[in-house]
N, C-alpha and C positions, 0 to 999 in steps of 0.2 A: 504493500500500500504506500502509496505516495504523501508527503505532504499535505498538506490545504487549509488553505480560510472559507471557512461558510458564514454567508453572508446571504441572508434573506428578512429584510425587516416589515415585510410587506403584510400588512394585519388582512387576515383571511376572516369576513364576517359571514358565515355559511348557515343556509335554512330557507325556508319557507317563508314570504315577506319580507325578507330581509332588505328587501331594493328600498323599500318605504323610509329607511336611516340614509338615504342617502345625501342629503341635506343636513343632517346631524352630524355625520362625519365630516362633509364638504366645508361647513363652518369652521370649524376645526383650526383651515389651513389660509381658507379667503371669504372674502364676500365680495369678489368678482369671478367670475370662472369662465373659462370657453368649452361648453359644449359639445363635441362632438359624437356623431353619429353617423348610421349609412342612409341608407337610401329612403327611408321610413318602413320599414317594417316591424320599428319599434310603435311608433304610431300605432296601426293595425292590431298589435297586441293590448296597447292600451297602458304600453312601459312607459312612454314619453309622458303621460297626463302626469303619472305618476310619479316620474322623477320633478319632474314642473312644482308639482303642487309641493312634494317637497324641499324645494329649492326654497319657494315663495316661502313655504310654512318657518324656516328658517333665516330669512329676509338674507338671500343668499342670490345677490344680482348676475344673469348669464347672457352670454352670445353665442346665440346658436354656429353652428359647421356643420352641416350635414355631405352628404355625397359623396361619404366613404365605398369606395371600391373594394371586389377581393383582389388579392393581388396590391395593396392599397402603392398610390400615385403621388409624385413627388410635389405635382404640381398646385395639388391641392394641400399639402406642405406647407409649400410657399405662403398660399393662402393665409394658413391658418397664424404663421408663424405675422404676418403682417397683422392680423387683427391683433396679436396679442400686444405687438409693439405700438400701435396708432391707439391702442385703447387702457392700458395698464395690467392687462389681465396677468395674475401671478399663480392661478394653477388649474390642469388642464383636467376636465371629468370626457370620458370616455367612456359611450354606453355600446356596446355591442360584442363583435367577436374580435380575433388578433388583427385583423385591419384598423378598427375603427382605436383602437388601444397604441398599436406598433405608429399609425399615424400620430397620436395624441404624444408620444414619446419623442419625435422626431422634432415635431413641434416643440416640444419643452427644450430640446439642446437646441433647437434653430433659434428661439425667443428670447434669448442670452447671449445670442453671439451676432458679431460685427459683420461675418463674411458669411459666406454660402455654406447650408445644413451640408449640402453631398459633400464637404470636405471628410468631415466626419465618417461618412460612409465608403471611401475610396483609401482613407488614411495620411490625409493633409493636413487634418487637425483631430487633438484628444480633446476628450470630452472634461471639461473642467468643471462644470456649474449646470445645472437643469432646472426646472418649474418643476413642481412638484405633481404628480398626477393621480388622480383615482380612477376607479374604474367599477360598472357594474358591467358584469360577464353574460351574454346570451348566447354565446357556443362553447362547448368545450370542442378545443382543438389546436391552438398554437401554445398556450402556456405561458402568455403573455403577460397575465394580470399578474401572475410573481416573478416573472422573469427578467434579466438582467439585459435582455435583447432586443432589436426592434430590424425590419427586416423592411424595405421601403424598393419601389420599383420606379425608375428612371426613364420617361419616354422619351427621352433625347439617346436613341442609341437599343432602349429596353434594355438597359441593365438593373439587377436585382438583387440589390446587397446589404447586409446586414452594417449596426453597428451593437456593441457589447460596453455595459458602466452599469455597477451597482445603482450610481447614479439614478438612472432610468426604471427601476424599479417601483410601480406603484406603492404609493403611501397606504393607501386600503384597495380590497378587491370585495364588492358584492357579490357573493353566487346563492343565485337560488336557482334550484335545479327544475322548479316548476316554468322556469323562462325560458326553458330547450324544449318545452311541449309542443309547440307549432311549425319545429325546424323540418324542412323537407328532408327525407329518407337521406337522400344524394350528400348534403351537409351534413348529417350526422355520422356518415360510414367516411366520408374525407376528413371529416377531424378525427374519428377515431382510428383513421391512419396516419394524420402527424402523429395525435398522439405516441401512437407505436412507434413510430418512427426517432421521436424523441428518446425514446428509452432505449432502442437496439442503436443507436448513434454511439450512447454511454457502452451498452453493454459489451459490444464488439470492442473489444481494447486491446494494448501488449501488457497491462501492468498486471503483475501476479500478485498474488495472495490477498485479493479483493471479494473475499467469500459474501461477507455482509450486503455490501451495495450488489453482488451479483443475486442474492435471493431476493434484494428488494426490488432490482429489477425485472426482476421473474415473477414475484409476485403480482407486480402493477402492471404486465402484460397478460399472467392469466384473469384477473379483474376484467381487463379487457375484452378478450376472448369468452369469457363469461355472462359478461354484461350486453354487451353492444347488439348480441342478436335479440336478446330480451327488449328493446325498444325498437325493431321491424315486428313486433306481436302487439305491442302495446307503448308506443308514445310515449303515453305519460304513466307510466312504470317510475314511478317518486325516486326508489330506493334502485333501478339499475339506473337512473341518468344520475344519483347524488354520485355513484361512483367512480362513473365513468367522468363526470367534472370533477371529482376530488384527482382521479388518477392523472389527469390532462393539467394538473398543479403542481403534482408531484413529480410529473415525467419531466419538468423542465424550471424548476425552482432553485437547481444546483444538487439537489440533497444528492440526487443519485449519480453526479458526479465525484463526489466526493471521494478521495486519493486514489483516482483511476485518471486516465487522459482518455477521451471520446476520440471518435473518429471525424465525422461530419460530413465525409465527403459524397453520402449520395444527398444530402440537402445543398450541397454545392452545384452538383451536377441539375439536380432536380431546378433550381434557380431560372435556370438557363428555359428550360421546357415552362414555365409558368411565366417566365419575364415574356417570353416569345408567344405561346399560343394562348396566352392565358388563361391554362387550367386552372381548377384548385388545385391550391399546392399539396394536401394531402392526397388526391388521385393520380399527380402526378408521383407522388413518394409510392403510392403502392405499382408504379409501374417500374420506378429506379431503386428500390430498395433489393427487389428480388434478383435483379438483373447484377447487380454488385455482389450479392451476394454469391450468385455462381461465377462473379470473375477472381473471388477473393480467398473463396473458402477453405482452400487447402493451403493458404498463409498459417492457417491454426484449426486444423482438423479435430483438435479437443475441443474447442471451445465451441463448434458447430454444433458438434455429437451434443455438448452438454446445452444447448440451444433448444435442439433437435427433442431432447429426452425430457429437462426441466419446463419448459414454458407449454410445446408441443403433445408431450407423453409418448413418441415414439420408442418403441420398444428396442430396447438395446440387443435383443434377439436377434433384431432386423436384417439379416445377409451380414453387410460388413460396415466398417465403421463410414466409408465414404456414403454407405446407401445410406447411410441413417441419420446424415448430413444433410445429403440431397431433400431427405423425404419431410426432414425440418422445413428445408425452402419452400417446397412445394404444398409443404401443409399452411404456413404462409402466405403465398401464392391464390390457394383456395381458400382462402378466410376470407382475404381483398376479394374475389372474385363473387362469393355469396355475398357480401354482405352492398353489392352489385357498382364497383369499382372498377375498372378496368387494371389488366395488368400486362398488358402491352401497349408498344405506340399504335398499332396497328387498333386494338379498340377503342384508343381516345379519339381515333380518325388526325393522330398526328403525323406528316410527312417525315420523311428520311433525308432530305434534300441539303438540310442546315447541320450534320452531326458535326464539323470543322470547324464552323462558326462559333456552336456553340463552346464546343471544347476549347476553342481559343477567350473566349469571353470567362469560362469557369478557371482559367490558366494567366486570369491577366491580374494586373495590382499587385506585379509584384513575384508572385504567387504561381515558380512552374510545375508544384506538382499540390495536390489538395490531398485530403486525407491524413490520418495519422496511423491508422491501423494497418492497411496497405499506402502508400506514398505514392498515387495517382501520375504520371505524366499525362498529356495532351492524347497521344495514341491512347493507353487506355483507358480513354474515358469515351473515347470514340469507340474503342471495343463493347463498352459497356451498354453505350445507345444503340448498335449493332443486336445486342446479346437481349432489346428491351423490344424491337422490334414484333 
């Protein structure tokens, strides 16, 4: 086991009504705020009245942002980053999923600073100082509301890059799990594949004697696999969507980082395919997750077997250790597939045409090889979109 500082101050206020403190909390920090949100589908639900009424009930003055994107856009960024500055606003509320949150966070390091937010995100400038942010959560899926991350897409070019500051960490996160009852099928099986996706990044490592964080990441993967079909039967199933939002906290809060080094590099690769066609980025992870994984797997033939066996239950009887490797992936493979995700380019109706482009774009900043588990070049990642076909 490695080192490490854990760092997560991010108060988790979890239940049933809990969106109604949102104004109680918000008070807290300001009594000006900027608003954001996506497109109104919180409306619809009848989340917006309700954050409203408790803003006002807290004499907690706001400006609205709406027109949050998935895939979210830098240019409403810009946007948002000027109302802050032309109006005094000192901290950012965020209602919805990791768009409308990763946008709110960009905003706070842009609201602070003299020069341009994308410096930040390409590595021109560190992140010094931020607005502080809250958050009420309507998907579980990116891990946003505790996370130290924010992940912003460039239409000058479509590039798709992250930046990383405890910083950026929201101050509170709302979840109530009754706010995921209206989400369409298709949103709930692509977040509960970042989710996954979040955890097997961590889990895939070289660092040894990581027994702890490997059962915890084992754990919050069979939660997953457990849960997530139980909401294609029933929606609003309380107790499988409390879990699968608590897990979608946990898979990216640090905790299960802790004295292990992640990999990352199919959310690199995956970048590329959502900056460009603009998938979700969890349907695009269930078509590059599996595809890495049979370019990589015999880097560490134990750790697949124990993959394979632990999260899976593939029988260790199974022919031989490489089958039993394999039949991990492909049990995998078919979890994405039912729970009705695609897991080639070929069913997202993506072209082959751009695999160079992209590879060059996941290889640039810097940066000629991605990964830490296998150490990616240009070629094989080209291999890998090949391998995802």
């Amino acid at each position: 086991m490695n080192n490490f500082d854990f760092v997560c101050p991010t108060k988790i206020i979890f239940g049933k009504g809990t969106e109604n403190r949102v104004g109680q909390e918000t008070k807290k920090y300001s009594k000006k705020v900027l608003f954001v949100y996506g497109s109104g589908s919180i409306k619809k639900t009848g989340l917006y009245d309700k954050v409203v009424k408790s803003l006002k009930d807290n004499d907690v003055d706001y400006i609205e942002l709406s027109g949050v994107k998935p895939n979210p856009r830098l240019s409403l960024v810009y946007e948002g980053i000027k109302i802050c500055k032309e109006n005094g606003i000192d901290f950012i509320l965020a209602v919805g999923g990791g768009s409308a949150i990763d946008t709110a966070k960009a905003i706070a390091v842009g609201a602070l600073y003299d020069g341009d937010v994308w410096d930040f995100f390409v590595g021109k400038a560190e992140i010094e100082k931020a607005l502080p942010v809250g958050v009420i959560l309507t998907l579980a899926a990116t891990g946003s509301e505790a996370s130290d991350s924010a992940v912003i897409t460039n239409e000058d070019g479509w590039y798709k890059k992250g930046i990383h500051s405890d910083l950026i960490r929201p101050q509170f996160a709302i979840m109530n799990p009754e706010l995921l009852y209206t989400l369409p099928q298709y949103q709930t099986a692509a977040g509960a594949a970042d989710i996954m996706a979040h955890i097997m990044e961590r889990y895939f490592t070289n660092v040894r004697n990581v027994d702890l964080t490997d059962r915890l990441c084992e754990a919050t993967l069979k939660t997953m696999i457990n849960n997530v079909p139980r909401l294609f039967e029933n929606p609003e199933d309380y107790d499988a969507r409390a879990e699968v939002m608590w897990a979608g906290t946990i898979a990216h809060n640090g905790l299960l980082d802790t004295g292990r080094i992640g990999d990352w590099a199919s959310h690199r690769i995956e970048h590329e395919l959502s900056a460009i066609y603009d998938i979700a980025h969890g349907a695009g992870l269930a078509i590059i997750f599996p595809a890495w994984m049979k370019y990589v797997y015999k880097h560490d033939l134990d750790r697949f077997v124990q993959f394979a066996v632990k999260v899976w239950d593939v029988d260790l009887t199974f022919t031989d250790r490489e089958a039993i490797a394999l039949e991990g992936i492909k049990r995998l493979e078919d979890f994405f597939r039912n729970i009705g995700l695609p897991v080639t380019l070929k069913e997202a109706n993506i072209p082959y045409d751009r695999f160079e482009e992209m590879a060059d774009k996941c290889t640039s900043n810097g940066t000629a090889t991605v990964g830490q588990f296998v150490k990616l070049t240009k070629e094989d990642i080209i291999n890998i979109y090949n391998l995802a076909k």
